[in-house]
C-alpha positions, 0 to 999 in steps of 0.5 A: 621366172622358174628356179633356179633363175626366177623365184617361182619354184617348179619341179616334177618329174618330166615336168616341162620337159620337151619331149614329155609334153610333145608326147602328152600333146600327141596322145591327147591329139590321138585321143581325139581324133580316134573319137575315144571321148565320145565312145567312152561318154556312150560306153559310160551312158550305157553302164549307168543306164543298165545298172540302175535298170538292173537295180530297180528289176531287182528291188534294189535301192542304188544310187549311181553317181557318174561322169562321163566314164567314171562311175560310183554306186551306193546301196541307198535310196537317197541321192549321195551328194557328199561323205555324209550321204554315202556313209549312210548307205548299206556297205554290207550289201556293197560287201556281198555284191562286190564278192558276187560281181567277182565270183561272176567274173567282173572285177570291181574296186573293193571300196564303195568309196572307190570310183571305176572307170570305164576305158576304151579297152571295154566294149559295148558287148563287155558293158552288156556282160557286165549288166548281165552279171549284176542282174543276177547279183543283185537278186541275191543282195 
């Protein structure tokens, strides 16, 4: 059924090329034979759950938005469902704790709008440093 043969088009690089897909099926294997889905489900429970406490001590309305090992905060006090919601929050405060979270020595993604992500390279200690320096940040924000 797939071009040139069949009328159903199909291209990408490496895309059904056997030894492309014996390596992502070997990859995804070892992703979860070594555990790293449950260890970064944890590692992403436990930056969530340090930076909303971090922000509350602070006095700082954050929302956090997370799956999994991905995560987004907004400088809002209302829930962020869509684009609306989170144009609605102070990007201004995002600006200055982006900068202090990098003088602090933690490299964030520049945009609000932009996701981080948690990877198995971090560390339960990483995630605790992390915490740690936002503590900080976030007083002075």
């Amino acid at each position: 059924m797939l071009s040139p043969l069949g009328p159903v088009y199909q291209a990408g690089t490496l895309s059904g090329n056997p030894l492309a897909m014996a390596a992502g099926i070997a990859a995804l294997e070892e992703l979860q034979l070594s555990g790293a889905y449950g260890t970064l489900e944890a590692l992403g429970n436990q930056f969530v759950s340090g930076m909303r406490e971090a922000a509350k001590a602070a006095g700082v309305p954050m929302q956090l938005n997370a799956c999994g090992s991905m995560f987004c905060g907004y400088f809002t006090s209302q829930p962020v469902y869509n684009l609306a919601d989170a144009m609605k929050s102070d990007r201004e405060r995002f600006k200055r704790f982006f900068h202090g979270m990098l003088e602090a020595g933690v490299y964030l993604a520049p945009s609000q709008f932009e996701a981080g992500f948690i990877s198995t390279a971090h560390t339960a200690a990483l995630i605790d440093k992390t915490i740690g320096a936002a503590r900080q940040v976030l007083r002075k924000v």
